[in-house]
LUMTOR-320703 format. One record per atom (N, C-alpha, C, CB): residue number from 0; atom name; x, y, z. Coordinates in steps of 0.1 Angstrom, whole numbers, always signed. Atoms other than C-alpha are relative to their C-alpha. Glycine has a CB too. Example, Ala and Ser with C-alpha at 12.3 -4.5 7.8 and 13.67 -1.06 7.14 Angstrom:
REM LUMTOR-320703
nr | atom | east | north | up
0 | N | +9 | -12 | +0
0 | CA | +123 | -45 | +78
0 | C | +9 | +12 | +0
0 | CB | -10 | +0 | +12
1 | N | -9 | -11 | +0
1 | CA | +137 | -11 | +71
1 | C | -8 | +11 | +8
1 | CB | +4 | +5 | -14
REM end
This chain:
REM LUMTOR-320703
nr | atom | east | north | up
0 | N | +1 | +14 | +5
0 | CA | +395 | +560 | -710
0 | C | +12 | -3 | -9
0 | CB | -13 | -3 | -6
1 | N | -7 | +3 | +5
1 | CA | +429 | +552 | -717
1 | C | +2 | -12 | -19
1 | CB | +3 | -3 | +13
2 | N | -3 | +8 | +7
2 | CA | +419 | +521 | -738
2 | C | -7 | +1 | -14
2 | CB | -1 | -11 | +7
3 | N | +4 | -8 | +11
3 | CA | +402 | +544 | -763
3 | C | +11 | +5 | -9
3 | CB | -8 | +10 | +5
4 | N | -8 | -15 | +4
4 | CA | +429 | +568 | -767
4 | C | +13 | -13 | -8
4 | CB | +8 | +13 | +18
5 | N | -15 | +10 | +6
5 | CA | +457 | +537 | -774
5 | C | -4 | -4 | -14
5 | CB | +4 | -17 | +9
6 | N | +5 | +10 | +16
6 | CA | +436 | +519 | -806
6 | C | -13 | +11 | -1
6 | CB | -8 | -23 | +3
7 | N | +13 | -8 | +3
7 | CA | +411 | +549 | -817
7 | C | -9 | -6 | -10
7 | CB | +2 | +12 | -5
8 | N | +10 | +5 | +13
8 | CA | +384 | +530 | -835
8 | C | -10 | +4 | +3
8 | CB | -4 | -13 | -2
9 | N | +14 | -4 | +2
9 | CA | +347 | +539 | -843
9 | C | -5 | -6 | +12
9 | CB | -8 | -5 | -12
10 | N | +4 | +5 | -9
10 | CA | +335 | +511 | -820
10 | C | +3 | +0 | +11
10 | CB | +0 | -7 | -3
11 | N | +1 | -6 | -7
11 | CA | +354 | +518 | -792
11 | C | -3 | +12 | +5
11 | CB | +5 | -1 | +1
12 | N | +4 | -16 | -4
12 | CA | +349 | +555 | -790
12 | C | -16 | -2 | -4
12 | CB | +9 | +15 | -11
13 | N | +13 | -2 | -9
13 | CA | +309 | +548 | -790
13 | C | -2 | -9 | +11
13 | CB | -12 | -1 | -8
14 | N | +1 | +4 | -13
14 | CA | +314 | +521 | -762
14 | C | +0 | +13 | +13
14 | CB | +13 | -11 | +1
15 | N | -8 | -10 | -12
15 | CA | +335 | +554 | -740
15 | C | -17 | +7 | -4
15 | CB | +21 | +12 | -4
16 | N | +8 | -16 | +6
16 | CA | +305 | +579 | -755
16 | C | -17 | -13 | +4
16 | CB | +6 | +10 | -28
17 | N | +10 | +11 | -5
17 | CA | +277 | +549 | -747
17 | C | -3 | +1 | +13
17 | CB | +3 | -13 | -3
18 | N | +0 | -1 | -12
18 | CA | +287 | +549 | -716
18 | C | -8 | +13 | +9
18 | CB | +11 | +0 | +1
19 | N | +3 | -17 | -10
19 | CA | +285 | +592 | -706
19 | C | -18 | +1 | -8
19 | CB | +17 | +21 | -7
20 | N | +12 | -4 | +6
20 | CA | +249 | +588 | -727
20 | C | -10 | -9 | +9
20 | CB | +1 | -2 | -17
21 | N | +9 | +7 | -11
21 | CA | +236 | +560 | -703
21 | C | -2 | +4 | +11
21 | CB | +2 | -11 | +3
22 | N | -3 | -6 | -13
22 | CA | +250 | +578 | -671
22 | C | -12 | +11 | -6
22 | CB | +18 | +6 | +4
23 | N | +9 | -10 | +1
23 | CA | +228 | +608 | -686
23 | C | -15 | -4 | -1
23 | CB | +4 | +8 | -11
24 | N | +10 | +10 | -1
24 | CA | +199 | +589 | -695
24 | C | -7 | -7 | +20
24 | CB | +9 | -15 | -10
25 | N | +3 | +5 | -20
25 | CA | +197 | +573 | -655
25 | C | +1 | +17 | +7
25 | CB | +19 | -14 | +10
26 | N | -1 | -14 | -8
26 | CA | +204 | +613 | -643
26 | C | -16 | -1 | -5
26 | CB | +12 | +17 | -6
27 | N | +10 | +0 | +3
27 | CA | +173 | +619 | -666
27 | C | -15 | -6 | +6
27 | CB | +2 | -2 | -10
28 | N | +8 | +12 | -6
28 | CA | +153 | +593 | -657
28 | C | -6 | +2 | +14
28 | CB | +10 | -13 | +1
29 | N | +0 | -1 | -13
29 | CA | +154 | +597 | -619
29 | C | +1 | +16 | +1
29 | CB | +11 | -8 | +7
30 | N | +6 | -18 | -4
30 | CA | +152 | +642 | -623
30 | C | -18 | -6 | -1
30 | CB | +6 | +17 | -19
31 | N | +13 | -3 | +1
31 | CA | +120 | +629 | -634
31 | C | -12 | -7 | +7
31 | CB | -2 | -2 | -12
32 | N | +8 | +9 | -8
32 | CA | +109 | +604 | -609
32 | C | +1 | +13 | +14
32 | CB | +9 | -18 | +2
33 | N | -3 | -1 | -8
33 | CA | +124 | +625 | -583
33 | C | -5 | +20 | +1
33 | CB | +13 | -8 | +1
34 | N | +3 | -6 | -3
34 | CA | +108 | +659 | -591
34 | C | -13 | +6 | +9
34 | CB | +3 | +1 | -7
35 | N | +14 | +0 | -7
35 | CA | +88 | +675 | -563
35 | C | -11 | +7 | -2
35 | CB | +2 | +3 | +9
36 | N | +13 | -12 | +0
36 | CA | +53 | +695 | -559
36 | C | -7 | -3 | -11
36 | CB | +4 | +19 | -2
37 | N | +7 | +1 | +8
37 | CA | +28 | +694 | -580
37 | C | +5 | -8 | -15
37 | CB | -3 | +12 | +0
38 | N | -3 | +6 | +19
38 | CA | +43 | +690 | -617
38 | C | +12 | -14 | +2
38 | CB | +13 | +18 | -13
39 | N | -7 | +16 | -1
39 | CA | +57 | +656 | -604
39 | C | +1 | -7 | -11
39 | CB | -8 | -10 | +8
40 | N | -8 | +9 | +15
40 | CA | +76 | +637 | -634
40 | C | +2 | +11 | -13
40 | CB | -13 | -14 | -8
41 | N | +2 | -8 | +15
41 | CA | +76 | +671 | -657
41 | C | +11 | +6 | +3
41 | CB | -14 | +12 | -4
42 | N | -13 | -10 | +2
42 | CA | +112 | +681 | -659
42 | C | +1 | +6 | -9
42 | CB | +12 | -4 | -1
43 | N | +3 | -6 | +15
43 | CA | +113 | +704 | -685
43 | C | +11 | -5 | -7
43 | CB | +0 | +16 | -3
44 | N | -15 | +8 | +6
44 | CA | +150 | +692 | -693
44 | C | -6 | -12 | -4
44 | CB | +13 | -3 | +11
45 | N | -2 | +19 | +1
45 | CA | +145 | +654 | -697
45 | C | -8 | +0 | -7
45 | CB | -3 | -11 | +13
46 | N | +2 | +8 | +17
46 | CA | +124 | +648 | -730
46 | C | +9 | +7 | -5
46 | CB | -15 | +1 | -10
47 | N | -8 | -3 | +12
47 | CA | +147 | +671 | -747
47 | C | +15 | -6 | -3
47 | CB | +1 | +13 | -1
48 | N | -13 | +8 | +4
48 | CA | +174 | +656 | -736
48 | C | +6 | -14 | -3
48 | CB | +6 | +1 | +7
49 | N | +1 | +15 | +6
49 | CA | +163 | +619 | -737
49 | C | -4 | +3 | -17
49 | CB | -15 | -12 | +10
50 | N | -3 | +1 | +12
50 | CA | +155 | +628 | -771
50 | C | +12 | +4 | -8
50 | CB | -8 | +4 | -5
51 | N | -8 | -4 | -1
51 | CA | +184 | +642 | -776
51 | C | +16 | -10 | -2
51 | CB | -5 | +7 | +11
52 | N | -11 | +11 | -1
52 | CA | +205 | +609 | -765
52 | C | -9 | -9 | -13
52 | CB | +3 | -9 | +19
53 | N | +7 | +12 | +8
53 | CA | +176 | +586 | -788
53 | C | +6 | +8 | -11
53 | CB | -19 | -5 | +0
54 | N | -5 | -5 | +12
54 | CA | +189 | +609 | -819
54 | C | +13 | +0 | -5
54 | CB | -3 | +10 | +0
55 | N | -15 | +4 | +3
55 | CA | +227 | +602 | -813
55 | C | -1 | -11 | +0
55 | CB | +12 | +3 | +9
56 | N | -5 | +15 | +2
56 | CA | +221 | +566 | -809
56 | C | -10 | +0 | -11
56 | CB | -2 | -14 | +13
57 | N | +5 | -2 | +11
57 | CA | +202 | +570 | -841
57 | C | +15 | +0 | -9
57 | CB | -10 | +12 | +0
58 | N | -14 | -1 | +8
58 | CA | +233 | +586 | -857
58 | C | +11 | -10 | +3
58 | CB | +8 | +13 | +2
59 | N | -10 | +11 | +0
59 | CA | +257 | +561 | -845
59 | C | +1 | -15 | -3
59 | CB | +2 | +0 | +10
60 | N | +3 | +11 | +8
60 | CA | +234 | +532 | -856
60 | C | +5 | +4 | -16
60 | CB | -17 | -3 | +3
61 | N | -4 | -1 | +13
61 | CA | +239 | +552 | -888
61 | C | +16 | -4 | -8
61 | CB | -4 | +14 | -2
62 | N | -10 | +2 | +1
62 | CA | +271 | +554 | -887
62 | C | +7 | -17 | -3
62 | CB | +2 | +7 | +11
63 | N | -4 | +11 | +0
63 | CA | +281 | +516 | -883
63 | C | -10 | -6 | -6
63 | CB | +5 | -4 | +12
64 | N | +8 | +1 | +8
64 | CA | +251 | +506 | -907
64 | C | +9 | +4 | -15
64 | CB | -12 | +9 | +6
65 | N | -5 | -1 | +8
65 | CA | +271 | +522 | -936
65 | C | -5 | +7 | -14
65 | CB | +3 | -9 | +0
66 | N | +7 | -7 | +6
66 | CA | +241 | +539 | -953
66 | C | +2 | +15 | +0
66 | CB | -11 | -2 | +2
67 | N | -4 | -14 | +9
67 | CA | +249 | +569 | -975
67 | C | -12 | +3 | -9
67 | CB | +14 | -3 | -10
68 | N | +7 | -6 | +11
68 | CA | +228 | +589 | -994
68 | C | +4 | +1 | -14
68 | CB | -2 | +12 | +3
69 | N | -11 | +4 | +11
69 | CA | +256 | +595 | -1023
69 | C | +9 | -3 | +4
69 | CB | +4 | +8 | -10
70 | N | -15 | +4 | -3
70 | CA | +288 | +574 | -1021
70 | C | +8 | +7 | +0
70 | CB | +5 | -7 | -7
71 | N | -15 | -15 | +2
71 | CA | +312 | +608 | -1030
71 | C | -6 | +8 | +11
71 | CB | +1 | +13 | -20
72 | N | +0 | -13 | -6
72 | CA | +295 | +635 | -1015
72 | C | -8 | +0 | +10
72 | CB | -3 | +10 | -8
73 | N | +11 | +0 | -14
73 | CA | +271 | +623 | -985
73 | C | +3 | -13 | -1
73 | CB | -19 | +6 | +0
74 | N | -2 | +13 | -4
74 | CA | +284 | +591 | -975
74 | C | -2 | -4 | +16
74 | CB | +13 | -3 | -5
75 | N | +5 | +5 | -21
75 | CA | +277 | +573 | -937
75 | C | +5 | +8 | +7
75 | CB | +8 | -16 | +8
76 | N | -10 | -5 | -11
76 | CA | +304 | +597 | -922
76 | C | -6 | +13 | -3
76 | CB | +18 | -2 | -3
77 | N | +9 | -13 | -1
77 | CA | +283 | +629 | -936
77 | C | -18 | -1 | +7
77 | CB | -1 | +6 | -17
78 | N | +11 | -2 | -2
78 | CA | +253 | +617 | -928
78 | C | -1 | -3 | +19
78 | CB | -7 | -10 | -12
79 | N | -1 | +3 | -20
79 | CA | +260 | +602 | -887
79 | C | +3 | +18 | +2
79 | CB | +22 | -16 | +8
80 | N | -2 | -14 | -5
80 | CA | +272 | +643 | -886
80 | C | -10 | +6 | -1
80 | CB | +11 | +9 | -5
81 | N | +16 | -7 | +4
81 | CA | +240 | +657 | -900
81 | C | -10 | -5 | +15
81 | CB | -7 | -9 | -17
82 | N | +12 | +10 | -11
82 | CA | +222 | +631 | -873
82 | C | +7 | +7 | +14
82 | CB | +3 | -24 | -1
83 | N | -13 | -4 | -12
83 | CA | +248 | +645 | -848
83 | C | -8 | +16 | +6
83 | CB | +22 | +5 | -10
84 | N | +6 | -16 | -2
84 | CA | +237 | +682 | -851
84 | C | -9 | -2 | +7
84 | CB | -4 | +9 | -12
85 | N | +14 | +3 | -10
85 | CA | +203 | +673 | -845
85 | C | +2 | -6 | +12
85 | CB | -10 | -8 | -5
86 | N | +3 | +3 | -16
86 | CA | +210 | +655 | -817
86 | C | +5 | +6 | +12
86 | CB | +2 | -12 | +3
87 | N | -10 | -13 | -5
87 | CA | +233 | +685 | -803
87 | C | -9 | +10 | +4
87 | CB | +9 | +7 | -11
88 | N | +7 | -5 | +2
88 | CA | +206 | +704 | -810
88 | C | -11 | +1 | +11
88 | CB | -1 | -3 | -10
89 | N | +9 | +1 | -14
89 | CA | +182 | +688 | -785
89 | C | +7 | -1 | +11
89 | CB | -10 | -13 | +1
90 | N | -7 | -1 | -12
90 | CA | +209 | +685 | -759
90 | C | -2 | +11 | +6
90 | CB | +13 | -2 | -1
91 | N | -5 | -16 | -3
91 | CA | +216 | +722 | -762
91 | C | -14 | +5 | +7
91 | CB | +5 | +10 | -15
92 | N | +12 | -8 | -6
92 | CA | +179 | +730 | -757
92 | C | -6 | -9 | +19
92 | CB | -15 | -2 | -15
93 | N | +4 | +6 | -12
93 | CA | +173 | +704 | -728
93 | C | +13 | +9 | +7
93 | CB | -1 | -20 | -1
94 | N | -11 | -4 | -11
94 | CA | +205 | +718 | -712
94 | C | -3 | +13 | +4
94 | CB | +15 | -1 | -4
95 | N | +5 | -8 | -3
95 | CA | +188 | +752 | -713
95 | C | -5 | +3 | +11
95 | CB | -4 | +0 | -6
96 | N | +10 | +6 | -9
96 | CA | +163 | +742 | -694
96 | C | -1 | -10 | +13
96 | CB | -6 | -3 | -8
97 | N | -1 | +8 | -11
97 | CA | +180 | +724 | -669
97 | C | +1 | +10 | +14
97 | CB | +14 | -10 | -2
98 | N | +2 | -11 | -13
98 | CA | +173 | +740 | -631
98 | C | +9 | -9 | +12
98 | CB | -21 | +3 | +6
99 | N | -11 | +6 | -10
99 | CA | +197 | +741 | -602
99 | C | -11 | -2 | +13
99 | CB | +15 | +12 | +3
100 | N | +10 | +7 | -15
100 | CA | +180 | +719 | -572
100 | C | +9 | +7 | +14
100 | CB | +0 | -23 | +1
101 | N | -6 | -3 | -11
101 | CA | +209 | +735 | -550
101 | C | -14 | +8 | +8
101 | CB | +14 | +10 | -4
REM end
């Protein structure tokens, strides 16, 4: 996404990063409509990773919100990374747990 890379602002770079989090979101979505046999709709991946995306758009609401815990030493930009981890966190474990349909 060229038109990221020319003007790097906050708001553009979560439009580009909005984007690959909705594409995942609709993968999610449809592993879970579309799994077969019995445990029909139980991907094990897909809550951790839809929660996973609801916890980065958490941090990125944080982020452009402007709430800080302390102004010096935990301000909006420590605290959207804190929110970050965690939601890294559930990626990593949903991605664990993702199975190959090949």
């Amino acid at each position: 996404m060229p038109w990221v890379i020319a003007r790097p602002e906050f708001g553009r770079a979560i439009v580009a990063y909005g984007l690959a989090m909705g594409a995942l979101v609709i993968q999610q979505v449809t592993a879970l409509a579309r799994r077969p046999g019995p445990l029909r709709g139980r991907s094990p991946s897909a809550g951790w990773i839809l929660a996973g995306v609801a916890v980065a758009a958490a941090g990125s609401a944080v982020q452009r919100s402007g709430l800080s815990i302390h102004p010096h030493w935990f301000d909006h930009n420590a605290l959207y990374h804190v929110v970050q981890m965690a939601a890294a966190g559930l990626l990593y474990r949903g991605g664990l747990q993702l199975e190959d349909r090949g």
